[in-house]
VOLUM-804381 format. One record per residue: x, y, z of N, C-alpha, C, O in turn. Coordinates in pm, 1 decimal, always signed. Layout:
<sites>
site n.px->X	n.py->Y	n.pz->Z	ca.px->X	ca.py->Y	ca.pz->Z	c.px->X	c.py->Y	c.pz->Z	o.px->X	o.py->Y	o.pz->Z
...
</sites>
This chain:
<sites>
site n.px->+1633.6	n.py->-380.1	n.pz->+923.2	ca.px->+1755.4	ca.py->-350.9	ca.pz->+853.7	c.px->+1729.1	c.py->-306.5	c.pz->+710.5	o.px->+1793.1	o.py->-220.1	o.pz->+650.5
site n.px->+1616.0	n.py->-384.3	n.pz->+659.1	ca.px->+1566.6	ca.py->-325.0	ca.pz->+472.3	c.px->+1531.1	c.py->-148.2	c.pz->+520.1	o.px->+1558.9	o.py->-64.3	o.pz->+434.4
site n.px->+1480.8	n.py->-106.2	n.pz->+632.9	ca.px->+1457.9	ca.py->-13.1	ca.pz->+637.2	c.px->+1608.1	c.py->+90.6	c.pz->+593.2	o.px->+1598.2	o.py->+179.0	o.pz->+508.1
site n.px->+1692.9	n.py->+72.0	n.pz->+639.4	ca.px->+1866.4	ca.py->+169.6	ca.pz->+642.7	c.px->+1880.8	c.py->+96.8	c.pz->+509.1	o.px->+1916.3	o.py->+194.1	o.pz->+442.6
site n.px->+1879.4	n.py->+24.1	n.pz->+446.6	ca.px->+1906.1	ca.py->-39.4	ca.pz->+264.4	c.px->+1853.8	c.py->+74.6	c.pz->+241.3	o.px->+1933.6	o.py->+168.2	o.pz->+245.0
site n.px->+1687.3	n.py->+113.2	n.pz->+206.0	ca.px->+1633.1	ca.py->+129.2	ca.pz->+156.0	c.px->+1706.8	c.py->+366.9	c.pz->+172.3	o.px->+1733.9	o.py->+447.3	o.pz->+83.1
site n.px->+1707.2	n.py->+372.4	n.pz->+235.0	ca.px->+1793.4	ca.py->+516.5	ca.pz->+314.9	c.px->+1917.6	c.py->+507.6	c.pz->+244.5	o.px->+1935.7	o.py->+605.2	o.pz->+171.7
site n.px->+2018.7	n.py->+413.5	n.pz->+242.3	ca.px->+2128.0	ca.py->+422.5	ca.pz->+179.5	c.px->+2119.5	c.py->+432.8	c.pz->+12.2	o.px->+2199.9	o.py->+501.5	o.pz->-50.9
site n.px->+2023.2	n.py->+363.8	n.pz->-45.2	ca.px->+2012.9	ca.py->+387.6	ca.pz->-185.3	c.px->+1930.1	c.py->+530.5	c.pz->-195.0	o.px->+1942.1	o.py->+606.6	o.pz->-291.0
site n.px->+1859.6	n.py->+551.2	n.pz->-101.8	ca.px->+1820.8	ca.py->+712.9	ca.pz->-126.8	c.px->+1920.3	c.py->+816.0	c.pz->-85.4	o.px->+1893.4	o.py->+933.7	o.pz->-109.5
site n.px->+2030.7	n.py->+785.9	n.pz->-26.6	ca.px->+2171.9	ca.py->+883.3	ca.pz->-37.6	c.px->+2260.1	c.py->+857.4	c.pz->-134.8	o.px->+2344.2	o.py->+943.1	o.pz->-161.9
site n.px->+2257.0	n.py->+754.8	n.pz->-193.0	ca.px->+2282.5	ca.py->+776.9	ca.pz->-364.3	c.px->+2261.7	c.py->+815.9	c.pz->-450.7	o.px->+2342.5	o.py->+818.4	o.pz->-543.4
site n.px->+2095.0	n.py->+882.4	n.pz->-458.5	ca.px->+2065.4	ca.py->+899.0	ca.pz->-548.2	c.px->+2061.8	c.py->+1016.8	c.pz->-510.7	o.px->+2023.4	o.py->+1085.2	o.pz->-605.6
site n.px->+2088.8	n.py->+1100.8	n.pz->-388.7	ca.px->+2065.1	ca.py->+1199.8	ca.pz->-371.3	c.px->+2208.8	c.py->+1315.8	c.pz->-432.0	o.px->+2202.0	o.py->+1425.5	o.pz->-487.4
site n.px->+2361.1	n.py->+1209.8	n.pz->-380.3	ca.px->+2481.8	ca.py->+1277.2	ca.pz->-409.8	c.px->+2416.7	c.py->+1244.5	c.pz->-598.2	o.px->+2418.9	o.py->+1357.6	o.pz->-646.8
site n.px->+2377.8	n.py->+1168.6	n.pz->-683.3	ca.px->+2342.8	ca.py->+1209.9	ca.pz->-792.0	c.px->+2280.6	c.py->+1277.2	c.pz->-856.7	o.px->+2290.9	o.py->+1301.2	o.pz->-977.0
site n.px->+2193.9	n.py->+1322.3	n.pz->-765.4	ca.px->+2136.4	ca.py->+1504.7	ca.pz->-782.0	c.px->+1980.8	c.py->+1418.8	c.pz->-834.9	o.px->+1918.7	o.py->+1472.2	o.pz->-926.8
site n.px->+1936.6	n.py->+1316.2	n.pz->-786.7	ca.px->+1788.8	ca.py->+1312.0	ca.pz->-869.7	c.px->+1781.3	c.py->+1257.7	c.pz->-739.9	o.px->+1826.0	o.py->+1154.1	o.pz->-690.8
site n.px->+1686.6	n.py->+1390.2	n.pz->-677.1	ca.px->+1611.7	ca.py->+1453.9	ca.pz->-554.9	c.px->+1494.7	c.py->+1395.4	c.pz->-518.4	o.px->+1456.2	o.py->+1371.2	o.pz->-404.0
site n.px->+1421.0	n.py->+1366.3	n.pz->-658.1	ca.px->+1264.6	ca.py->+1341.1	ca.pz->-596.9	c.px->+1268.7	c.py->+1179.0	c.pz->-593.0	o.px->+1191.5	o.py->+1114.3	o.pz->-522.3
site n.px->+1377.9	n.py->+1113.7	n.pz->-685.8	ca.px->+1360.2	ca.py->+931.0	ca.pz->-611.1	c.px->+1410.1	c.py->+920.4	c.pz->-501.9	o.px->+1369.5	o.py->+828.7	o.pz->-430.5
site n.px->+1540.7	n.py->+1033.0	n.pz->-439.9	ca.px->+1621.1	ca.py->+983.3	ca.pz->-342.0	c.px->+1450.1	c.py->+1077.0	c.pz->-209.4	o.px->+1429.3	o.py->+1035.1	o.pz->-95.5
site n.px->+1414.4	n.py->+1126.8	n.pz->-237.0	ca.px->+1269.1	ca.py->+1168.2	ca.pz->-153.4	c.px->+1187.7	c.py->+1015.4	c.pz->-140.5	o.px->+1170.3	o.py->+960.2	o.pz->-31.8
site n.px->+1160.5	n.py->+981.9	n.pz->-218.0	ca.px->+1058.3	ca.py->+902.6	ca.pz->-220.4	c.px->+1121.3	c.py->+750.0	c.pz->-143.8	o.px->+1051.9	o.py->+685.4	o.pz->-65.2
site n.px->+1291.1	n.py->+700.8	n.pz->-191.0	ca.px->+1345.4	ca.py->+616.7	ca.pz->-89.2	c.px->+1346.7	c.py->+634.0	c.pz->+27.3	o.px->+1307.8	o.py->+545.9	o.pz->+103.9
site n.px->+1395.1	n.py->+760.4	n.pz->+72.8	ca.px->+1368.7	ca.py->+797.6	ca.pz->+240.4	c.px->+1229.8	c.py->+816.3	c.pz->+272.8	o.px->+1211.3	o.py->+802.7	o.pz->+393.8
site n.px->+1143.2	n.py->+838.2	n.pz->+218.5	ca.px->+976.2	ca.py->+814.2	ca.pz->+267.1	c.px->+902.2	c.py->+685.5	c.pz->+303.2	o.px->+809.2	o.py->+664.2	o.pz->+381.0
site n.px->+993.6	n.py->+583.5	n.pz->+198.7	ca.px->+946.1	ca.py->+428.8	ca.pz->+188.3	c.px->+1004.5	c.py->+371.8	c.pz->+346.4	o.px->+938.1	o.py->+313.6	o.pz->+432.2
site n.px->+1154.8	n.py->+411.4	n.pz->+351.5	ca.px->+1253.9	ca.py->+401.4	ca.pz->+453.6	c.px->+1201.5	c.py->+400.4	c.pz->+570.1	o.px->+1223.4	o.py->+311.2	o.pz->+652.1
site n.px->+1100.7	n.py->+533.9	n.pz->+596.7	ca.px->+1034.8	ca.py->+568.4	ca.pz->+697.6	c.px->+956.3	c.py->+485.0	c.pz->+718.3	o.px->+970.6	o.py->+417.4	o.pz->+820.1
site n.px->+820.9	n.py->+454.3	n.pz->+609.9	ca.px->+706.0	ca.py->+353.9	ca.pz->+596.9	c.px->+749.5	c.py->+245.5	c.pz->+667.5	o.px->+682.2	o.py->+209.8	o.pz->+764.1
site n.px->+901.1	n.py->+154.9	n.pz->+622.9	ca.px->+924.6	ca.py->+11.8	ca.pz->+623.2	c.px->+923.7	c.py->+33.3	c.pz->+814.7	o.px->+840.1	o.py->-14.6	o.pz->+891.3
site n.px->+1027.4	n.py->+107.4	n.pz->+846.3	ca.px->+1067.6	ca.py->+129.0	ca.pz->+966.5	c.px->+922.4	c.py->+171.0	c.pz->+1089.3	o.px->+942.1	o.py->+154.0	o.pz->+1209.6
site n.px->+835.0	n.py->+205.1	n.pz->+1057.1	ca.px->+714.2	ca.py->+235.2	ca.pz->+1123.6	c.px->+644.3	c.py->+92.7	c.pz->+1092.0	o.px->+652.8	o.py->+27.6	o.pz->+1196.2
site n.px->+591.9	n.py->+31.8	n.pz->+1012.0	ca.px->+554.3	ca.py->-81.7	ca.pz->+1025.0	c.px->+598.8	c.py->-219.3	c.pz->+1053.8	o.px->+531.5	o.py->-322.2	o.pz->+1059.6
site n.px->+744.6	n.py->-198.2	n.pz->+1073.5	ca.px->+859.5	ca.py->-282.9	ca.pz->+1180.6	c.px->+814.1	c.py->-297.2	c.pz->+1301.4	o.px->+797.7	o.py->-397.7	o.pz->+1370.6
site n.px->+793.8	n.py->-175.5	n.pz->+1321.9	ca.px->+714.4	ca.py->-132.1	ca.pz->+1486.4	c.px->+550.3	c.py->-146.6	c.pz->+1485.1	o.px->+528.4	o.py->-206.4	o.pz->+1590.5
site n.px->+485.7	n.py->-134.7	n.pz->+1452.3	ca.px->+350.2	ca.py->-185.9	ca.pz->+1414.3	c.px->+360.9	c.py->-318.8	c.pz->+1422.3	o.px->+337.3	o.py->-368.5	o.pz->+1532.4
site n.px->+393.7	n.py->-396.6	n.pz->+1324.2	ca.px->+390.3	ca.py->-562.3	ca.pz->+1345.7	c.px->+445.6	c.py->-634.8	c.pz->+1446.9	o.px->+407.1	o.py->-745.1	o.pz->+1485.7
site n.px->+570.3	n.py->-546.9	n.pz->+1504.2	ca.px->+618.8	ca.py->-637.3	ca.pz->+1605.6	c.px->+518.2	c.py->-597.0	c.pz->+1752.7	o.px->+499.5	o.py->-686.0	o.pz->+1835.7
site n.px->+462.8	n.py->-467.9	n.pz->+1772.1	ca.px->+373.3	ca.py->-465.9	ca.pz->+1889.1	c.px->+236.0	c.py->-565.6	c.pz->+1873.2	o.px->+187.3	o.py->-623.0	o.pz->+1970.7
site n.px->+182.8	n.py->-577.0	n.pz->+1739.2	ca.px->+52.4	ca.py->-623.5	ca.pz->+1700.6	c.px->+118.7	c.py->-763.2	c.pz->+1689.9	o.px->+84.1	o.py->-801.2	o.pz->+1801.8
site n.px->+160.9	n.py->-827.2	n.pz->+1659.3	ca.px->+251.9	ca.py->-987.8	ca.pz->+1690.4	c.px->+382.4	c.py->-1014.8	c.pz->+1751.9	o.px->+474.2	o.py->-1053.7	o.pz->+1679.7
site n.px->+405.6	n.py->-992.9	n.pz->+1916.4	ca.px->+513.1	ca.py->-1014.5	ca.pz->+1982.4	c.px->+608.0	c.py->-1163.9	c.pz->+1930.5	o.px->+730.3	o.py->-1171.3	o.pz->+1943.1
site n.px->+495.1	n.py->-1307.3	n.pz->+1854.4	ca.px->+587.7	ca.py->-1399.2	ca.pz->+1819.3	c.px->+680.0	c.py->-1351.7	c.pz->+1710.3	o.px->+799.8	o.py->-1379.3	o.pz->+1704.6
site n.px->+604.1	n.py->-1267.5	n.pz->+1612.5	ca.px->+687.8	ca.py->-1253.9	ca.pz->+1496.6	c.px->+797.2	c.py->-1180.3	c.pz->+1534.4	o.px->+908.6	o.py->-1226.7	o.pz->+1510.0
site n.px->+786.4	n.py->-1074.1	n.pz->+1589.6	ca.px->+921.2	ca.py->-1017.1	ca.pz->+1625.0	c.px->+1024.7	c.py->-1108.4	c.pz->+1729.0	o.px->+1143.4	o.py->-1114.8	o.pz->+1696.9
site n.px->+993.2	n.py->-1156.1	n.pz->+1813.5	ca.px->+1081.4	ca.py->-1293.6	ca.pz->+1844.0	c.px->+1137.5	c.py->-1402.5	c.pz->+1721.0	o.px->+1251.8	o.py->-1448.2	o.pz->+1720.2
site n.px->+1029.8	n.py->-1434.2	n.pz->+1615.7	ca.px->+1126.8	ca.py->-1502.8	ca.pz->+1543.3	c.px->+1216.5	c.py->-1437.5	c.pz->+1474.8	o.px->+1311.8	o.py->-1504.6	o.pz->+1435.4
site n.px->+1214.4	n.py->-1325.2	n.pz->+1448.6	ca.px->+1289.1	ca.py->-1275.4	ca.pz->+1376.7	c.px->+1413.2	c.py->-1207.6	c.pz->+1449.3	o.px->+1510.9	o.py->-1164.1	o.pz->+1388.3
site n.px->+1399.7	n.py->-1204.7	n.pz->+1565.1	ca.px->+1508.0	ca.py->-1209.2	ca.pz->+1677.6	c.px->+1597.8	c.py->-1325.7	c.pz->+1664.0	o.px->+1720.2	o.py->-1328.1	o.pz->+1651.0
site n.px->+1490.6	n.py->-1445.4	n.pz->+1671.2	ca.px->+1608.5	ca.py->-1567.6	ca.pz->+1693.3	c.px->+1651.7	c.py->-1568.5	c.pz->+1527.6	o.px->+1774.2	o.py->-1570.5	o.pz->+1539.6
site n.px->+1628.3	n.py->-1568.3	n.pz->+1395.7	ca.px->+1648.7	ca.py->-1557.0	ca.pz->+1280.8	c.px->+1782.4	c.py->-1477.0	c.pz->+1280.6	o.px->+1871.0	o.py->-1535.4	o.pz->+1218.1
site n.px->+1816.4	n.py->-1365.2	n.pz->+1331.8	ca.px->+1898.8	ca.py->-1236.2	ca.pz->+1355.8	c.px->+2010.2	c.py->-1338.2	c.pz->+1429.1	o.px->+2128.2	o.py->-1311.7	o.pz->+1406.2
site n.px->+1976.8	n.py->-1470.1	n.pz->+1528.5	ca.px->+2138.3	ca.py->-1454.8	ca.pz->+1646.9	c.px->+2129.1	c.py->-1374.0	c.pz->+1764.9	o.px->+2214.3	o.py->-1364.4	o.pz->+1853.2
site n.px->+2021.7	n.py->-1318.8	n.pz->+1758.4	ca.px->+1997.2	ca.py->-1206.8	ca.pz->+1913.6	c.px->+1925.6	c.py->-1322.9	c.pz->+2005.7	o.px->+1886.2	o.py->-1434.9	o.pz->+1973.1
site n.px->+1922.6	n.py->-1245.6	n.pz->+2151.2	ca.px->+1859.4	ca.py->-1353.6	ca.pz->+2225.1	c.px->+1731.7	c.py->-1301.7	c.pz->+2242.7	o.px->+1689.1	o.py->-1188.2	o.pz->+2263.9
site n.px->+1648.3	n.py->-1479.2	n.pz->+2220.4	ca.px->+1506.7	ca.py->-1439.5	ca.pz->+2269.8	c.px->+1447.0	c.py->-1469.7	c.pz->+2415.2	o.px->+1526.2	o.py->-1491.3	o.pz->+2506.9
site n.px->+1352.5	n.py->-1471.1	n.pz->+2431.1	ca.px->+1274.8	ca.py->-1530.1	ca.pz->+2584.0	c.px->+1152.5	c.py->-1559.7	c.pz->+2513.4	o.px->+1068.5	o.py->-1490.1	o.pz->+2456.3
site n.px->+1174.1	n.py->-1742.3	n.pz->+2543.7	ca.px->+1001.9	ca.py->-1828.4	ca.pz->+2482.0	c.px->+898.8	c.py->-1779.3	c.pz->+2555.9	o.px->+792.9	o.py->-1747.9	o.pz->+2501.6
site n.px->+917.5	n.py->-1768.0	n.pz->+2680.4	ca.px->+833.3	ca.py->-1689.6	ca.pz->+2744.0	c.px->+779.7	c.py->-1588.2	c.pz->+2733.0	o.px->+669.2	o.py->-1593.9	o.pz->+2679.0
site n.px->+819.1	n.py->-1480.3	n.pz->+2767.8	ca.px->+808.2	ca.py->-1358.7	ca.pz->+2670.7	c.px->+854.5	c.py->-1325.4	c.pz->+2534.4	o.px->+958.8	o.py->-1264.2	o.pz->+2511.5
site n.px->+788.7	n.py->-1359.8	n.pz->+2463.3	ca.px->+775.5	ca.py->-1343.7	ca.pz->+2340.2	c.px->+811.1	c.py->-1168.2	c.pz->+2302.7	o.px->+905.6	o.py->-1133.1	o.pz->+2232.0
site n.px->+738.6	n.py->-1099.0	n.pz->+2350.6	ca.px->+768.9	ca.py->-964.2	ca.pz->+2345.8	c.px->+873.0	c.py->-869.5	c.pz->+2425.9	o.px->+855.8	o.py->-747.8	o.pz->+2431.5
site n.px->+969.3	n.py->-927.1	n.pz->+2480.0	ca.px->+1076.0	ca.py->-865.9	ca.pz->+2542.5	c.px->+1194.8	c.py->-844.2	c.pz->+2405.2	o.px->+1228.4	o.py->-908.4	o.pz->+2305.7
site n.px->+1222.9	n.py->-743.3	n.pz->+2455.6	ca.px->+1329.3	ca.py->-689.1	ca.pz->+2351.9	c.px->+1212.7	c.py->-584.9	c.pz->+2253.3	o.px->+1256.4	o.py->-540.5	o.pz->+2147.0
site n.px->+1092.8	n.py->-556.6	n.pz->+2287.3	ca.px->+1046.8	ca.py->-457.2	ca.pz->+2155.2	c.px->+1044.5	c.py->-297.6	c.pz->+2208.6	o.px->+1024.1	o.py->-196.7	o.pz->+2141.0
site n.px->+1070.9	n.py->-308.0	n.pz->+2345.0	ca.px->+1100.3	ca.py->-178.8	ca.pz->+2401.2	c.px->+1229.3	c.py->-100.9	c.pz->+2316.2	o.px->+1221.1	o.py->+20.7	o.pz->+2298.7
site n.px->+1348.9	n.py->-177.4	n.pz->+2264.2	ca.px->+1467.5	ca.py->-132.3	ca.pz->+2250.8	c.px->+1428.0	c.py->-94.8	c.pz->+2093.3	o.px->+1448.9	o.py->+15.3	o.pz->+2042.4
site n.px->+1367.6	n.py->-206.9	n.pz->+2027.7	ca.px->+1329.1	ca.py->-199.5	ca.pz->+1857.7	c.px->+1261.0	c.py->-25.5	c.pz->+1839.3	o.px->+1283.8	o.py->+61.1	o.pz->+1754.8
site n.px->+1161.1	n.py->-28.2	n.pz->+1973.7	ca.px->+1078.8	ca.py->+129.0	ca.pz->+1959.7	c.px->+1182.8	c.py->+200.0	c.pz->+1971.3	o.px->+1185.1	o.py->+293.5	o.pz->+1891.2
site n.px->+1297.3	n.py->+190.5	n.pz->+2060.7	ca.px->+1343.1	ca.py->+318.6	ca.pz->+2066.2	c.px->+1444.7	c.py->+371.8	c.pz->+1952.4	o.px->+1461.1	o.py->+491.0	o.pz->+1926.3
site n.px->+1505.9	n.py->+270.8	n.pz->+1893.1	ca.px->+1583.5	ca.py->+239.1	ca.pz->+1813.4	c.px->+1531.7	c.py->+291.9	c.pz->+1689.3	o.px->+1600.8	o.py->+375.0	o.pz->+1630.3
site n.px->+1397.5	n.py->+249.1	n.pz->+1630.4	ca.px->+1328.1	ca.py->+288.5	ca.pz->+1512.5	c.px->+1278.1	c.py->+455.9	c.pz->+1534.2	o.px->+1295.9	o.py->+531.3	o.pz->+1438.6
site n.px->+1222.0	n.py->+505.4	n.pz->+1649.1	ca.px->+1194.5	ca.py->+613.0	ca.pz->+1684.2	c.px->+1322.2	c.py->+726.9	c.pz->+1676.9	o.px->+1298.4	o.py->+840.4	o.pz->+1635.7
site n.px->+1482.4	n.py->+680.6	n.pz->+1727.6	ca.px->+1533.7	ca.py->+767.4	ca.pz->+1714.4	c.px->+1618.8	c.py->+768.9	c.pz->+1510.3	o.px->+1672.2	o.py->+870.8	o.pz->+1466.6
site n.px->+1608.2	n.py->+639.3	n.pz->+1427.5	ca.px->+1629.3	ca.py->+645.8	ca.pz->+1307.7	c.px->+1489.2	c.py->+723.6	c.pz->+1221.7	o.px->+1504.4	o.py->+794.4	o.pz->+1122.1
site n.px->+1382.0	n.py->+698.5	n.pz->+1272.1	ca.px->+1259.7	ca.py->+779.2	ca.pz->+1191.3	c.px->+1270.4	c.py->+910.5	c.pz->+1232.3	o.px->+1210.8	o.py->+981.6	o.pz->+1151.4
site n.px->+1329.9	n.py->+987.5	n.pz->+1340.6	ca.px->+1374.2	ca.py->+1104.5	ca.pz->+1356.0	c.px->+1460.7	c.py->+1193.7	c.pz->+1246.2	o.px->+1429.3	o.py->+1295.0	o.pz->+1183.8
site n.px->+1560.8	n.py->+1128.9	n.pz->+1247.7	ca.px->+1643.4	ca.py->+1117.5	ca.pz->+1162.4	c.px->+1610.7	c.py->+1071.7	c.pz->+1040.6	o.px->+1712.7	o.py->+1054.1	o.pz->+973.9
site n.px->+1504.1	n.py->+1042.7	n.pz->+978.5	ca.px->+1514.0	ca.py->+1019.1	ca.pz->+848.8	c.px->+1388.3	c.py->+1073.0	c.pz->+792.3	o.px->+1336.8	o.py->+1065.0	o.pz->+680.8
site n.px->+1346.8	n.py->+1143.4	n.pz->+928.7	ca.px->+1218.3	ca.py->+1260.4	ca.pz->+860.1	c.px->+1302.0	c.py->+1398.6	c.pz->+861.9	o.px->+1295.7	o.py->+1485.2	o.pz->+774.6
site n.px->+1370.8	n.py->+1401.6	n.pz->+962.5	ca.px->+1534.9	ca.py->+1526.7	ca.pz->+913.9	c.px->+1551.6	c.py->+1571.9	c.pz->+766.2	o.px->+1538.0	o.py->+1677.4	o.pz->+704.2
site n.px->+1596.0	n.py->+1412.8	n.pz->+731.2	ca.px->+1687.0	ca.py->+1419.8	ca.pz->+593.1	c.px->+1577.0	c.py->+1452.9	c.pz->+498.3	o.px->+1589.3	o.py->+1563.0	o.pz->+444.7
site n.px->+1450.8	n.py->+1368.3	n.pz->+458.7	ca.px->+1338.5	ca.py->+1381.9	ca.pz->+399.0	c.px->+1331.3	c.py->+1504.9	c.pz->+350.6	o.px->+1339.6	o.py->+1541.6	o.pz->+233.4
site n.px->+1299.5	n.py->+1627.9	n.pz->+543.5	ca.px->+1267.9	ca.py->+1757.2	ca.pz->+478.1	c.px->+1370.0	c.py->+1860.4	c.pz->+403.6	o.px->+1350.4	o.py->+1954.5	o.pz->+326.7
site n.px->+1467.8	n.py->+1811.8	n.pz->+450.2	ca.px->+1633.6	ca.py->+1859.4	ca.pz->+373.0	c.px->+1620.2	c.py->+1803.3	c.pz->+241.1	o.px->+1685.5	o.py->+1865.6	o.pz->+157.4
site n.px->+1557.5	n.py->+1707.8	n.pz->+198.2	ca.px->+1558.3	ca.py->+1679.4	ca.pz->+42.7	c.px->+1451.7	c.py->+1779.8	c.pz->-4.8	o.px->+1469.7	o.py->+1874.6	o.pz->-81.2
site n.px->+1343.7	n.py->+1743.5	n.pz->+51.3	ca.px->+1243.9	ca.py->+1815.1	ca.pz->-46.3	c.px->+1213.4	c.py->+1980.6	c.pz->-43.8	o.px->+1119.0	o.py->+2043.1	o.pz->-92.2
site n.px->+1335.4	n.py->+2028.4	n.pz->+34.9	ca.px->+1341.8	ca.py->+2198.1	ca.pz->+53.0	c.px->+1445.3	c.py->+2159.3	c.pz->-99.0	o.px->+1417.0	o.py->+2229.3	o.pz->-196.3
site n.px->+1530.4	n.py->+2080.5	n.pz->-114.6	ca.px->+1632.1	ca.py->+2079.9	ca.pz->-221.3	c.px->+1545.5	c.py->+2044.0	c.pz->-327.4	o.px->+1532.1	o.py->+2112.9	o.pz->-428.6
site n.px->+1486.7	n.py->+1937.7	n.pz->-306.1	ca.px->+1410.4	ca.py->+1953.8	ca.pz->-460.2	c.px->+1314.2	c.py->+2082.9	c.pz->-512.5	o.px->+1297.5	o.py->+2110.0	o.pz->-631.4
site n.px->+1263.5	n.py->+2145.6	n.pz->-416.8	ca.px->+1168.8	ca.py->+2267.4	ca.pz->-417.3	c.px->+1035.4	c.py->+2189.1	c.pz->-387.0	o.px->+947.6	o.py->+2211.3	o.pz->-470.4
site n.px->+1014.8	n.py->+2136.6	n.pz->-325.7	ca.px->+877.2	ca.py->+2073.6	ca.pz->-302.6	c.px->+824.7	c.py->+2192.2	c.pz->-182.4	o.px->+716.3	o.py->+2250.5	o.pz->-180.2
site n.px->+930.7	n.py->+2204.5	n.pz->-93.3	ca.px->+898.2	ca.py->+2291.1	ca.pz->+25.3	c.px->+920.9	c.py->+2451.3	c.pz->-25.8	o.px->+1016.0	o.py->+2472.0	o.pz->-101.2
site n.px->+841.9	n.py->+2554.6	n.pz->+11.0	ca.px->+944.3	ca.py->+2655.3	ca.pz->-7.6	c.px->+952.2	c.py->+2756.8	c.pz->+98.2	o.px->+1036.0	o.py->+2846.7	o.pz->+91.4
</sites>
């Protein structure tokens, strides 16, 4: 969820026209959201606790059920927020 925080303050700063922090929030955005997915495949408990932490349901057993949905979920927001990224930095002129 810090991952979409971190995206929403970079669409603030973007309707404020300073391009290269609201770049660099949606890059971090991306980072947080890819290593969401990294830690929860490389430690199935941690992403369970943080399931039961959330109110979602877990399985003690499988510890790693439910990270199929997290991949797809993060995969189709990092889509989308490598979109916006290159739409910023054609606006800032980074791209040309």
């Amino acid at each position: 969820m810090i991952d979409l925080g971190i995206a929403a303050a970079g669409g603030v700063m973007y309707l404020n026209g300073q391009y290269g922090l609201a770049l660099t929030l949606i890059v971090l955005s991306i980072i947080s959201g890819a290593g969401a997915v990294i830690m929860a495949l490389v430690n199935p408990d941690w992403y369970s606790n943080k399931r039961s932490q959330a109110g979602l349901e877990t399985d003690f057993l499988n510890p790693g059920k439910g990270i199929g949905g997290l991949i797809l979920t993060k995969a189709i927001t990092i889509a989308i927020l490598i979109w916006v990224a290159r739409h910023i930095a054609e606006k800032a002129g980074y791209l040309s």
